[in-house]
gemmi code that builds the backbone of each chain (N, CA, C; Angstrom):
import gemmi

chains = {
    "A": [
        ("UNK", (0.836, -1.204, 0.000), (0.000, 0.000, 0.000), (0.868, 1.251, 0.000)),
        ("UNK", (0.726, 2.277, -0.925), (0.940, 3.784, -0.812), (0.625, 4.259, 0.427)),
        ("UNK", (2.008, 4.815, 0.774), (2.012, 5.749, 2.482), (1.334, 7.143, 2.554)),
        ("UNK", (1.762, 7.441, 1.370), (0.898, 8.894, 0.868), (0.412, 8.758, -0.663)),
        ("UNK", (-0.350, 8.840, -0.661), (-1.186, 8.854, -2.016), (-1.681, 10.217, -2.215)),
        ("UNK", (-2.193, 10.556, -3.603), (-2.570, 11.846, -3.998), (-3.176, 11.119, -5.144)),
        ("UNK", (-4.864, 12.371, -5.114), (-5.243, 11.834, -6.867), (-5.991, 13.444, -7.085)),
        ("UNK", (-5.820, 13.904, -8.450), (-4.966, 13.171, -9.672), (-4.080, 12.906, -9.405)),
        ("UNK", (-3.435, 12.699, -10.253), (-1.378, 12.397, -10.432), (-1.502, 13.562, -11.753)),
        ("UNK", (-2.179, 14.048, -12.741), (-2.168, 15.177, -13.678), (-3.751, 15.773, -13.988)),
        ("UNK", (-3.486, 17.636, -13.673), (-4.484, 17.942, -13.683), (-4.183, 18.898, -15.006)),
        ("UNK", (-5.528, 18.915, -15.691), (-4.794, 20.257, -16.634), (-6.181, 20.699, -16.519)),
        ("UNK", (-6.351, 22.213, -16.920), (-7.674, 22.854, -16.572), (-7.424, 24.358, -17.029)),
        ("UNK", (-8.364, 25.116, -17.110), (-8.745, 26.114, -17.700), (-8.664, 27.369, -16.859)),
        ("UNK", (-8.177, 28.751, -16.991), (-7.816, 29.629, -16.020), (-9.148, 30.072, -15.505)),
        ("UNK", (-9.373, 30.116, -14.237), (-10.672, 30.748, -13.481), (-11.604, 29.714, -12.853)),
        ("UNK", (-11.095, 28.132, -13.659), (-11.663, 27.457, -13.072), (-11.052, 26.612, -11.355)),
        ("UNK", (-12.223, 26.079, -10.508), (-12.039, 25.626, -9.166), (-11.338, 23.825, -9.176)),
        ("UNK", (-10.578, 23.605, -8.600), (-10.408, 22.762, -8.568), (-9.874, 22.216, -7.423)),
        ("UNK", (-9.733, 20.198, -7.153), (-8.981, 20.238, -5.584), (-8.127, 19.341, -5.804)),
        ("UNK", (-7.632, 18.925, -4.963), (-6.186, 17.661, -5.070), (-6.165, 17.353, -3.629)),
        ("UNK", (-6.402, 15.799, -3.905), (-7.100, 14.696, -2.591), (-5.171, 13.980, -2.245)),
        ("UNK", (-5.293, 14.451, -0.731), (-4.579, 13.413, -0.298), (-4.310, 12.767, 0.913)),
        ("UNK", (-4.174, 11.145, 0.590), (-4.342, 10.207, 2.389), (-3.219, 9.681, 2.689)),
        ("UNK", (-2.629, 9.822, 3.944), (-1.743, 8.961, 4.245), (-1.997, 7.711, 5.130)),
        ("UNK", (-1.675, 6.402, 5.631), (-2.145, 5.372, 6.038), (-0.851, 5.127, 6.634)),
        ("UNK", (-0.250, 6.243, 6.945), (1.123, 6.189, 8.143), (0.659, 6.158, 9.268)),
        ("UNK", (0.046, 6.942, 10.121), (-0.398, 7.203, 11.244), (0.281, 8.109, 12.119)),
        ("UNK", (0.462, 9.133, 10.884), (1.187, 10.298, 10.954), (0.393, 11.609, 11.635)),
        ("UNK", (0.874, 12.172, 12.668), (-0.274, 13.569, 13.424), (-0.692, 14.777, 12.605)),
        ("UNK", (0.737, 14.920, 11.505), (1.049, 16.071, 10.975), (0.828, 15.897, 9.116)),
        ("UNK", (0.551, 16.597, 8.230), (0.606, 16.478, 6.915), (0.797, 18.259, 6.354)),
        ("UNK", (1.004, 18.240, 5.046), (1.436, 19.559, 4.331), (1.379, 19.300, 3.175)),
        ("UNK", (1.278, 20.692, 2.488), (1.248, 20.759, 0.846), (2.316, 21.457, 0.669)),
        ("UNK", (3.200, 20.848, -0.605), (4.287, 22.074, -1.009), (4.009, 21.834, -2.593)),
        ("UNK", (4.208, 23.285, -2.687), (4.671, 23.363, -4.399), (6.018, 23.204, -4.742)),
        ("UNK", (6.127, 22.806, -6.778), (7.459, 22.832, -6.383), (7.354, 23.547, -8.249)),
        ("UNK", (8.174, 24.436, -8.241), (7.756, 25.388, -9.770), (8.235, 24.739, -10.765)),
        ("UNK", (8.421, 25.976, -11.801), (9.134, 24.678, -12.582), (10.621, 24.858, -12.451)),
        ("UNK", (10.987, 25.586, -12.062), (12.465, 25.883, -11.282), (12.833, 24.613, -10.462)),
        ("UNK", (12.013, 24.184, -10.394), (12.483, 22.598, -9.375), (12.425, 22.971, -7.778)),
        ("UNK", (11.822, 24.538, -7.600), (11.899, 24.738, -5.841), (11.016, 24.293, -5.616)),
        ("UNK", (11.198, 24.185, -4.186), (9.831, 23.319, -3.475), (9.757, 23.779, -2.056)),
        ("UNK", (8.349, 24.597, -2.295), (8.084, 25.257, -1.121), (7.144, 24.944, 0.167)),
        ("UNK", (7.385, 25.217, 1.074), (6.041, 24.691, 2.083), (4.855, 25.395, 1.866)),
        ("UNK", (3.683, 25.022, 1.981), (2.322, 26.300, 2.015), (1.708, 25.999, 2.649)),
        ("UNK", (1.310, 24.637, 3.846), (0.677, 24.481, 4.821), (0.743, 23.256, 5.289)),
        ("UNK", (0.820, 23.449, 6.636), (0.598, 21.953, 7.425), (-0.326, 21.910, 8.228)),
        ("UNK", (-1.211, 20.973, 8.546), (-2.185, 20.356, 9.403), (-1.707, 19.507, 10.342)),
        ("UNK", (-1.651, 20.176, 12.102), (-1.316, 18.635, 13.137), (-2.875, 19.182, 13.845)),
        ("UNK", (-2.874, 17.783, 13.721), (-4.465, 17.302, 14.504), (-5.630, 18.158, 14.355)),
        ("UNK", (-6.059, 18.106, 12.849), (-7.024, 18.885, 12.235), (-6.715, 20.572, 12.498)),
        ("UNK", (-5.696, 21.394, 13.329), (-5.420, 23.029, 12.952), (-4.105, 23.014, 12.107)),
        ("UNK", (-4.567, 24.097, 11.647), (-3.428, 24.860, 10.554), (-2.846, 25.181, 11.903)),
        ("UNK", (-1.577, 24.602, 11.377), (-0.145, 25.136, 12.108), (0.979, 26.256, 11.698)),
        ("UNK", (0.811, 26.593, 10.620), (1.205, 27.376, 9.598), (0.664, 27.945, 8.073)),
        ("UNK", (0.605, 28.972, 7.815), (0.021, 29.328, 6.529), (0.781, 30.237, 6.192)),
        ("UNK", (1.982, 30.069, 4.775), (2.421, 30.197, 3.976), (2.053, 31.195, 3.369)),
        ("UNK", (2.428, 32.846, 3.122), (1.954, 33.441, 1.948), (1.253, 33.335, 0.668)),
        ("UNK", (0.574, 32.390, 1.197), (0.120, 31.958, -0.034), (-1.311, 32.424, -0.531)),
        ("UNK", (-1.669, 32.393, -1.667), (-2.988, 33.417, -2.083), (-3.803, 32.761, -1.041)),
        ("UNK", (-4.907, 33.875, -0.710), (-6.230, 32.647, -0.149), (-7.085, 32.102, -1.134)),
        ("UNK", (-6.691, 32.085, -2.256), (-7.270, 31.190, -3.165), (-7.332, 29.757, -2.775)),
        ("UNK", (-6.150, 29.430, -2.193), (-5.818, 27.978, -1.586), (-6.375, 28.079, -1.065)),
        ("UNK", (-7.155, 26.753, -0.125), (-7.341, 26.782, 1.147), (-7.369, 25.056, 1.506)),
        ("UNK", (-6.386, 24.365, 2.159), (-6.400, 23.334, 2.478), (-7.579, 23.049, 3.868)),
        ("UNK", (-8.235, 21.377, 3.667), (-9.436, 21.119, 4.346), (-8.931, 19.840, 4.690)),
        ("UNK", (-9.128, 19.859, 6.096), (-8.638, 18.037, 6.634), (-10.010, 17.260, 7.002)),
        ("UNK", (-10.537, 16.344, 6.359), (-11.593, 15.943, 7.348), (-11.755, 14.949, 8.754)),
        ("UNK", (-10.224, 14.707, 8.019), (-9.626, 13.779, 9.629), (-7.913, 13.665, 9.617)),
        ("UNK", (-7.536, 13.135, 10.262), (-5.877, 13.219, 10.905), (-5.468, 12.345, 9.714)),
        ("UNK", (-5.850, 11.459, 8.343), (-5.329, 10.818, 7.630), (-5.710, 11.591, 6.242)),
        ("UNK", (-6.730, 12.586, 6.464), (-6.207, 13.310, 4.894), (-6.385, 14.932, 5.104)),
        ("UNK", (-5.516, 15.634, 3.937), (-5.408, 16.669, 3.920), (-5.644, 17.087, 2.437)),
        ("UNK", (-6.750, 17.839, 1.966), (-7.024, 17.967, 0.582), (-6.668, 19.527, 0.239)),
        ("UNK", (-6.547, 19.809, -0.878), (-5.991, 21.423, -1.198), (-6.932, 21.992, -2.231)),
        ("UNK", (-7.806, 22.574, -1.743), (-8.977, 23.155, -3.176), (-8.453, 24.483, -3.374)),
        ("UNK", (-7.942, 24.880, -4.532), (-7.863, 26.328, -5.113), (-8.873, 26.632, -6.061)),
        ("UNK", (-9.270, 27.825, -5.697), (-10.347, 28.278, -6.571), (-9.394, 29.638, -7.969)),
        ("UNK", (-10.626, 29.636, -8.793), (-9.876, 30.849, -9.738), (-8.642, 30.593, -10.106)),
        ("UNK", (-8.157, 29.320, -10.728), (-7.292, 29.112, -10.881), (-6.334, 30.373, -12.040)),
        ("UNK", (-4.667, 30.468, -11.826), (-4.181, 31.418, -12.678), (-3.356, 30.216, -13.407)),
        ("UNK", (-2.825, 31.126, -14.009), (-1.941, 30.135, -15.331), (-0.326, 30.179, -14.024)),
        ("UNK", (-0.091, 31.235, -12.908), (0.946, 31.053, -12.237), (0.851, 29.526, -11.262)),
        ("UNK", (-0.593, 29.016, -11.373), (-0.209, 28.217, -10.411), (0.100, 26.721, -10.764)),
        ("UNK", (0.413, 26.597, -12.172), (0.832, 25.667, -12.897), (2.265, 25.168, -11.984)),
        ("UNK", (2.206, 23.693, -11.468), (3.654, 23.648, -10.836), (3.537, 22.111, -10.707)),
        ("UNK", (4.244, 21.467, -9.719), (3.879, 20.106, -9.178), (2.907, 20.333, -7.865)),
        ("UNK", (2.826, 19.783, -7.219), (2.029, 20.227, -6.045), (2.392, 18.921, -4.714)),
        ("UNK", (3.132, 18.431, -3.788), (3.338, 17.351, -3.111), (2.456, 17.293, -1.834)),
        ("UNK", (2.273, 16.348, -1.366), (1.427, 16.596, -0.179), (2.458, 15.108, 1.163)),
        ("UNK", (2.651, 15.640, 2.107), (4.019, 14.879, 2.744), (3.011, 14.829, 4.385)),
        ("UNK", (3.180, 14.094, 4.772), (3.332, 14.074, 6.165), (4.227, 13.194, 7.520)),
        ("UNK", (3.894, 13.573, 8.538), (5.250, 13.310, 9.361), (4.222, 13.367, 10.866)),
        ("UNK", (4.964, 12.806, 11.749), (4.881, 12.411, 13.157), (5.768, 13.107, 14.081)),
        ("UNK", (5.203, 13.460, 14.852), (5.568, 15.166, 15.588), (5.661, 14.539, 16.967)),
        ("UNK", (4.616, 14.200, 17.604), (4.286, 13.926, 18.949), (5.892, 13.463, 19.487)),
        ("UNK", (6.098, 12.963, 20.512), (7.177, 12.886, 20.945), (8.678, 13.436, 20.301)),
        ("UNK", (9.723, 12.812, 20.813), (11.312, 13.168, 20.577), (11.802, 12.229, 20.094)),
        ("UNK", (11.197, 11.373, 19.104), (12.388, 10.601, 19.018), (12.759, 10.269, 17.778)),
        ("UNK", (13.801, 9.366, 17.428), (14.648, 9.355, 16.557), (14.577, 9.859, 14.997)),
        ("UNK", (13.451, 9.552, 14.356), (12.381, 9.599, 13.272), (11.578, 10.873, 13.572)),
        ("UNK", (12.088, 12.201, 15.071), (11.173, 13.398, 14.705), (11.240, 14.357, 13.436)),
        ("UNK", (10.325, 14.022, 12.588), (9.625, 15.141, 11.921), (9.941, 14.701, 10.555)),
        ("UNK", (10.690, 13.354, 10.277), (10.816, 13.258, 8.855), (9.785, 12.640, 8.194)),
        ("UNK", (9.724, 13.585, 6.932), (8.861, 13.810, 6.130), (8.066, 12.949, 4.919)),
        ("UNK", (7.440, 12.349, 4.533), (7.173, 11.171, 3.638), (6.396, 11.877, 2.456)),
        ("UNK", (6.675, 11.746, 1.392), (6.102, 12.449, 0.263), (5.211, 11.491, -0.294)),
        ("UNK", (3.938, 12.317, -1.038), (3.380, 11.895, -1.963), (3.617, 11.850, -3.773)),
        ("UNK", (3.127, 10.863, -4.332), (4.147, 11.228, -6.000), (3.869, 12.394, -6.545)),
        ("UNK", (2.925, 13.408, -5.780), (2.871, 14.917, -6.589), (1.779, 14.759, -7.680)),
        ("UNK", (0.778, 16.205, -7.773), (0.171, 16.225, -8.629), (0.844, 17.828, -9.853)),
        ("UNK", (0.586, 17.143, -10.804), (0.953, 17.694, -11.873), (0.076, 18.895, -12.129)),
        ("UNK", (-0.074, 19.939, -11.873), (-1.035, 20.989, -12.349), (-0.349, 21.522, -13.832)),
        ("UNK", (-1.628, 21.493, -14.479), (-1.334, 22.448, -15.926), (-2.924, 23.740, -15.835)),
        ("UNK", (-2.674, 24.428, -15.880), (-3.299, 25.631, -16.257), (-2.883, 26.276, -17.470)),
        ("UNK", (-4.269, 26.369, -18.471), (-4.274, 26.826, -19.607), (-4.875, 28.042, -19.941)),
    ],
    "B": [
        ("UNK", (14.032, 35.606, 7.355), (13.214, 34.661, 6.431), (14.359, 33.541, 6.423)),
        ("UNK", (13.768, 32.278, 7.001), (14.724, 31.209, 6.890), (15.501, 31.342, 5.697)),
        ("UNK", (16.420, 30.597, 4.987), (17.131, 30.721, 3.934), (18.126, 28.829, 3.992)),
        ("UNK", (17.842, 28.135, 2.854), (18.574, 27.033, 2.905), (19.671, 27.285, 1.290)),
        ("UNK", (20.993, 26.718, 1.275), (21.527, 27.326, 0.017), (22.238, 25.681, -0.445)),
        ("UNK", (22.228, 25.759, -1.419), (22.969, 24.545, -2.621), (23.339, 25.305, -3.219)),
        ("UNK", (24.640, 24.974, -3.920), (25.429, 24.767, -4.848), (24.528, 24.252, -6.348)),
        ("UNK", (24.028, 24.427, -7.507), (22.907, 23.945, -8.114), (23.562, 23.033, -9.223)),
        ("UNK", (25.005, 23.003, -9.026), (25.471, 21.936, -10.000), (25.668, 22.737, -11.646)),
        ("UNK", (25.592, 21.666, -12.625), (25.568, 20.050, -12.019), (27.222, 19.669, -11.622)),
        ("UNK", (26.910, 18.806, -10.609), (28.290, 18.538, -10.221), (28.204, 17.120, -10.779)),
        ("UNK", (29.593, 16.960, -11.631), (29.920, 15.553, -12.508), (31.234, 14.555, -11.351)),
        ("UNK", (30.479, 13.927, -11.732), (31.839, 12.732, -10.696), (31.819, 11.613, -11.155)),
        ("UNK", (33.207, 10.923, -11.204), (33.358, 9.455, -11.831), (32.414, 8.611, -11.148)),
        ("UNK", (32.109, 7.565, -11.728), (31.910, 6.618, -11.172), (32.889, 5.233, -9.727)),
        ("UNK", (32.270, 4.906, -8.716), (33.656, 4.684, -7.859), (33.960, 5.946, -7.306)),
        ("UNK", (33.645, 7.197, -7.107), (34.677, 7.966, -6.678), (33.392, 8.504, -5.360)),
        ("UNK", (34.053, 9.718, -4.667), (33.092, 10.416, -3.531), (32.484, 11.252, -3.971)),
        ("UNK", (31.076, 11.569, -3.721), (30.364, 12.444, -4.303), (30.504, 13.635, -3.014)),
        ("UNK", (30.402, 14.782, -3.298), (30.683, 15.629, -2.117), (29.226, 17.159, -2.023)),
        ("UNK", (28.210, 16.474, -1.671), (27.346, 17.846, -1.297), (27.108, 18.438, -0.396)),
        ("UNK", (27.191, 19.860, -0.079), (27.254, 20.626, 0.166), (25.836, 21.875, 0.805)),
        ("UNK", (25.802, 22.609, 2.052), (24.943, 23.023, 2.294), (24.521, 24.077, 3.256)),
        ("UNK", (24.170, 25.243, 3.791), (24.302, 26.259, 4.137), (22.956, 26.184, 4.814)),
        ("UNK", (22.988, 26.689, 6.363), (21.678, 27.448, 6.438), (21.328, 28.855, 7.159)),
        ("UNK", (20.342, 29.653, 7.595), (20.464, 30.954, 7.992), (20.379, 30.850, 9.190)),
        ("UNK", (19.137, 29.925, 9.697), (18.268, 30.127, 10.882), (18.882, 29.363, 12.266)),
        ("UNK", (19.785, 29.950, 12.861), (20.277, 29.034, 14.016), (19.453, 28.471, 14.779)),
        ("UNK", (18.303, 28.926, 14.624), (17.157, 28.025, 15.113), (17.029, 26.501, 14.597)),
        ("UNK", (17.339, 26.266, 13.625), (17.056, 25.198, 12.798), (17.352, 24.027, 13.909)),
        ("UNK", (16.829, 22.885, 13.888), (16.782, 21.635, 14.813), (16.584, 20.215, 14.010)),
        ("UNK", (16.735, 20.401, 12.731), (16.581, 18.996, 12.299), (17.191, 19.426, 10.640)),
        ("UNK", (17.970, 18.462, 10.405), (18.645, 18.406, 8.971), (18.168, 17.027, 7.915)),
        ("UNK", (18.166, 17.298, 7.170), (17.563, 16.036, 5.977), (18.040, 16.154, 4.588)),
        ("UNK", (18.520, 15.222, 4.244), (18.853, 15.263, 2.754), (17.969, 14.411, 1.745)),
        ("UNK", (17.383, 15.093, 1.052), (16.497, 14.108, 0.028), (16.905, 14.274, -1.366)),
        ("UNK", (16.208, 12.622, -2.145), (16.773, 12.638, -3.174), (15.629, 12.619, -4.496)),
        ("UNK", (15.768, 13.161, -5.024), (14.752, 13.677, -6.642), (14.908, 13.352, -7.517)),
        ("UNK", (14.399, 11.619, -8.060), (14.779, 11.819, -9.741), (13.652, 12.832, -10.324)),
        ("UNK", (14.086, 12.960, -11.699), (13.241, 13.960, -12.337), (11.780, 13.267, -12.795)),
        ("UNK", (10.743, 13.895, -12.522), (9.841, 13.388, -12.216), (9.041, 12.734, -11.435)),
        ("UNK", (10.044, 12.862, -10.292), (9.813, 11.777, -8.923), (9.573, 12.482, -7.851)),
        ("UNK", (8.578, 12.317, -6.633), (8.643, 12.464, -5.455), (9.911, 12.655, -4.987)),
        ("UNK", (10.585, 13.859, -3.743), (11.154, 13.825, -2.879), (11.715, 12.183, -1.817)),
        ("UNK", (12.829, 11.779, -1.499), (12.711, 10.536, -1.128), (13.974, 11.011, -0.057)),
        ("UNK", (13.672, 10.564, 1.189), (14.504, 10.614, 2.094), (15.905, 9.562, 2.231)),
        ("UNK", (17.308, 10.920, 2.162), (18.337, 9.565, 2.476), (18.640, 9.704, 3.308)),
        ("UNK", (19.158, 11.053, 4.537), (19.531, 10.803, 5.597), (18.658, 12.135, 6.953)),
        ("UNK", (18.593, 11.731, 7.564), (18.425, 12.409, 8.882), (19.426, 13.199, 9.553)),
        ("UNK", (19.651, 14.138, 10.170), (20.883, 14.325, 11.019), (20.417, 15.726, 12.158)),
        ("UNK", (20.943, 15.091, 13.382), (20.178, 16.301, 14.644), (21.327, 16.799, 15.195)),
        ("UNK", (22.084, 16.042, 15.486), (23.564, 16.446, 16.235), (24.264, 16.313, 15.751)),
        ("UNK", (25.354, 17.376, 16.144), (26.515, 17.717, 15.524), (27.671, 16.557, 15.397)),
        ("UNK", (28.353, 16.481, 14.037), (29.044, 15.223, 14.061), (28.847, 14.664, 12.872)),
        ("UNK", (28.955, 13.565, 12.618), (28.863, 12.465, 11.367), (28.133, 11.690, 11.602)),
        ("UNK", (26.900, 11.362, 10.555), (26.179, 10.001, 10.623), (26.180, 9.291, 9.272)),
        ("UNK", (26.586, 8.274, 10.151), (26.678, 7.556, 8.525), (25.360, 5.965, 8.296)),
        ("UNK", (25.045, 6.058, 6.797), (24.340, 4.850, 6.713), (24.341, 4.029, 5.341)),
        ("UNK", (24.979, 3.395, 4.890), (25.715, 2.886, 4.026), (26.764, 3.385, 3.151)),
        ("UNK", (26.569, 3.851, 2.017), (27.635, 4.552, 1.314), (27.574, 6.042, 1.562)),
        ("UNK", (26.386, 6.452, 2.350), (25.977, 7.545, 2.746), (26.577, 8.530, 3.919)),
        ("UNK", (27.247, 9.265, 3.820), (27.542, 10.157, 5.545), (26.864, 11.330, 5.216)),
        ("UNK", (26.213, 11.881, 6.521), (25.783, 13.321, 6.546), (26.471, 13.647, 7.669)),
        ("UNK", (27.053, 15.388, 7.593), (28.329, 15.880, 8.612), (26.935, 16.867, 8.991)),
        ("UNK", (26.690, 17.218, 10.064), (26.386, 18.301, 10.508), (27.250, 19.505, 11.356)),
        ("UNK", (27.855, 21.050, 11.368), (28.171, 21.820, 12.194), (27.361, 22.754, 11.918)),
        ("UNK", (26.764, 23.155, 13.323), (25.834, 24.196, 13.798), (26.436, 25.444, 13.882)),
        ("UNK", (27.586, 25.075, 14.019), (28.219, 26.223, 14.873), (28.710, 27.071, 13.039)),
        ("UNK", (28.566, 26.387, 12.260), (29.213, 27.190, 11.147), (27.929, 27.247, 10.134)),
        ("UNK", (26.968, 26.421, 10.947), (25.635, 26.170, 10.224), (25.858, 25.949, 8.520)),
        ("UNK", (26.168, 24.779, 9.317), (26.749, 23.790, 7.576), (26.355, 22.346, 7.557)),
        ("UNK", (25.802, 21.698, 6.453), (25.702, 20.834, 6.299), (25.818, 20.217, 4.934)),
        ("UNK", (26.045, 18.851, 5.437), (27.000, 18.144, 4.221), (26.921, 16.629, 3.556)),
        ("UNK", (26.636, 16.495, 2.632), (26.539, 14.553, 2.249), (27.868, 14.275, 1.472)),
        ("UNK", (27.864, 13.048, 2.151), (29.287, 12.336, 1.171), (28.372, 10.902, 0.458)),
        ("UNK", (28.787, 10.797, -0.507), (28.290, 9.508, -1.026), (29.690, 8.984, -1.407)),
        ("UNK", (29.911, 8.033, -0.957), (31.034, 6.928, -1.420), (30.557, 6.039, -2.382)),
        ("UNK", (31.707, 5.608, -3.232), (31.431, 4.685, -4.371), (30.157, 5.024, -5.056)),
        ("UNK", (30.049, 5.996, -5.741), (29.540, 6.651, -6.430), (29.212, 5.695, -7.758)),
        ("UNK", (27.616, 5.556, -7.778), (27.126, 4.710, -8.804), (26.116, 5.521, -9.808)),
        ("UNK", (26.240, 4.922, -11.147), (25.457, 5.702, -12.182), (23.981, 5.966, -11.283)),
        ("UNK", (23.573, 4.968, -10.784), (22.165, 5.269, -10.052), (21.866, 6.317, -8.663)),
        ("UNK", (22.769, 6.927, -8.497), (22.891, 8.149, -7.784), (22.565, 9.116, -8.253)),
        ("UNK", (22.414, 9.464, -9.565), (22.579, 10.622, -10.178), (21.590, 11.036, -10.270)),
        ("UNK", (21.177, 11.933, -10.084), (20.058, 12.730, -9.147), (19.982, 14.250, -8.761)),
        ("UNK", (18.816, 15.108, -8.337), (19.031, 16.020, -7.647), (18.691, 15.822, -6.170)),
        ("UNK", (19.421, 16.700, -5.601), (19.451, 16.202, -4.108), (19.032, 17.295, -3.410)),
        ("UNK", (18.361, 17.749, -2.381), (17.731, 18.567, -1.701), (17.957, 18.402, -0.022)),
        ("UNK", (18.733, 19.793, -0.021), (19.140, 19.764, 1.439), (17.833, 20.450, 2.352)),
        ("UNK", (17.421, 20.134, 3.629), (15.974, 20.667, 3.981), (16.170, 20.894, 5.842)),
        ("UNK", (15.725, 21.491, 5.974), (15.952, 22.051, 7.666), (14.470, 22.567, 8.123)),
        ("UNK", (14.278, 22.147, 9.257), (12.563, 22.539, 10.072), (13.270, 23.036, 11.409)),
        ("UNK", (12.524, 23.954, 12.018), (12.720, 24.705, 12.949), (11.306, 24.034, 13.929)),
        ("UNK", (11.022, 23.702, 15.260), (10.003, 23.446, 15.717), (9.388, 24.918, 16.820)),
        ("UNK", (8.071, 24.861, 16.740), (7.556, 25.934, 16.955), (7.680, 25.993, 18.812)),
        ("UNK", (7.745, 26.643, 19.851), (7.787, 26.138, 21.303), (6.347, 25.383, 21.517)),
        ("UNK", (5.549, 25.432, 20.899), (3.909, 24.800, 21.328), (3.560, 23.830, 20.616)),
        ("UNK", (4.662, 22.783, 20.185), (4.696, 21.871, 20.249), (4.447, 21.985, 18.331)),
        ("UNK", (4.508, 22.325, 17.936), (3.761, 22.327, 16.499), (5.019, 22.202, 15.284)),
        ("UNK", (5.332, 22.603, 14.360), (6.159, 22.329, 13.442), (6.229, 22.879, 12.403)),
        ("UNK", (7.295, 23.581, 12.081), (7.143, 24.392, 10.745), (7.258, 23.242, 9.798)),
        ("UNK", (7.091, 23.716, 8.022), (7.397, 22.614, 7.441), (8.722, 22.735, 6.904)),
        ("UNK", (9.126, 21.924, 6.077), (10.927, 21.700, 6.028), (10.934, 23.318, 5.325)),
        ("UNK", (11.869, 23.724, 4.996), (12.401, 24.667, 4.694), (13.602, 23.924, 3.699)),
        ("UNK", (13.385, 23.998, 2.179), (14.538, 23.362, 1.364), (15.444, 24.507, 0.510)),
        ("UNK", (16.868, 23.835, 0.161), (17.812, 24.544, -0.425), (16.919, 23.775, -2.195)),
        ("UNK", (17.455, 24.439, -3.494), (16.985, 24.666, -4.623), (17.703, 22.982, -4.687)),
        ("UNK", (18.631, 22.709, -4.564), (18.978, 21.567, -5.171), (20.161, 21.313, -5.700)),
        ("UNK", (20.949, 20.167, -5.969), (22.248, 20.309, -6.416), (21.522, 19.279, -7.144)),
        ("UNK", (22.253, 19.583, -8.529), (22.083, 18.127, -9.875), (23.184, 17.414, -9.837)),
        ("UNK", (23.324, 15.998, -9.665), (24.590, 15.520, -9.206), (24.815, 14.930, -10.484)),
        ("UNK", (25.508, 13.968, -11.097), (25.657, 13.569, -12.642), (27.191, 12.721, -12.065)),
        ("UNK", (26.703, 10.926, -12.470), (27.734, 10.455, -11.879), (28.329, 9.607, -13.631)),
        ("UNK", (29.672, 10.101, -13.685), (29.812, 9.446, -15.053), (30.333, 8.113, -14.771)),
        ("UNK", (29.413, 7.041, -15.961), (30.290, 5.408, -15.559), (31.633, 5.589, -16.381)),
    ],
}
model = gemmi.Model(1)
for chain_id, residues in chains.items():
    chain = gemmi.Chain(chain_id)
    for i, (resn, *xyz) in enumerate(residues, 1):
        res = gemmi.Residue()
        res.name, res.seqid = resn, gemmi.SeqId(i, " ")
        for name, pos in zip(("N", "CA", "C"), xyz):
            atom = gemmi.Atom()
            atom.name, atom.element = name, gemmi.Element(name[0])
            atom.pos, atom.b_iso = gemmi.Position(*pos), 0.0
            res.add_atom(atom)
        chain.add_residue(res)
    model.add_chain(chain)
structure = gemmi.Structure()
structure.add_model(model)
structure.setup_entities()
């Protein structure tokens, strides 16, 4: 089984239109996040979820707005899509609670492909 | 504003030989180091961990951490065509209330191992 999954795996879509990108992990992980990554190959953080609150929010438009409906998924709906937000998109999570050896490393999902046209 | 820095390559190295990457960060806050690896087209994939200062090593793999010069570093030994890769150095700072920023990554080094 996939530790982090994401679907699509490729979105392509039309500028202005809404769209979301689903993802579960079956780690039993506290914590999850979305990063973009451009086409520059950077890869940025834009939000993490521990135990259903935003723990951080990223400059990022409020067009985004990531929605958890429980501690195993974290989905990312952007509305009004622009042609800038064409990128990869990863969704990772990690296990926070205690200190130990394995704190905070990160497990990726295979990334969804955004195309905006 | 945190800041993580690479070297962006591509750095070419024989095959058999040490691969040597390289890595910078701003935030002396920083508390956790990670090196991940990127084929093109691929998910982020974790190779090493590192919290304390010193050397950890895990197969052909060492990661050096100094805080004090806030540097960090991968060696790959015996350097195989299947290494060749971009590699992503990444640092998280934890919040005092228990919470967690997310990694904070350098752009990437393109490594290119010739057989």
């Amino acid at each position: 089984d996939t530790a982090v999954s994401q679907t699509p795996k490729y979105l392509v879509t039309q500028m202005g239109n809404d769209k979301s990108i689903k993802c579960e992990q079956n780690l039993g992980h506290d914590t999850m996040y979305w990063y973009k990554q451009d086409s520059k190959k950077f890869l940025k953080i834009m939000f993490s979820y521990n135990n259903k609150e935003l723990i951080i929010n990223e400059t990022v438009p409020n067009r985004f707005s990531p929605k958890s409906p429980d501690k195993a998924h974290l989905n990312l709906h952007i509305n009004s899509l622009e042609l800038g937000d064409s990128a990869v998109y990863f969704c990772a999570s990690s296990h926070l609670a205690g200190a130990g050896p394995a704190k905070n490393i990160q497990y990726f999902g295979a990334g969804t492909r955004l195309s905006v046209l | 504003q945190k800041e993580v820095e690479q070297n962006s390559g591509p750095l070419s190295v024989p095959e058999g030989a040490i691969a040597s990457l390289n890595c910078t960060y701003s935030d002396r806050g920083s508390q956790s180091f990670f090196w991940y690896r990127q084929y093109s087209g691929k998910s982020p994939e974790l190779i090493m961990s590192i919290y304390s200062n010193g050397d950890k090593e895990d197969g052909r793999f060492t990661a050096q951490l100094n805080k004090a010069s806030q540097y960090v570093s991968l060696l790959i030994r015996d350097s195989q065509p299947s290494d060749s890769a971009t590699y992503l150095c990444a640092v998280n700072i934890f919040y005092s209330g228990g919470g967690a920023d997310g990694l904070t990554f350098g752009k990437g080094t393109h490594l290119i191992i010739q057989p």
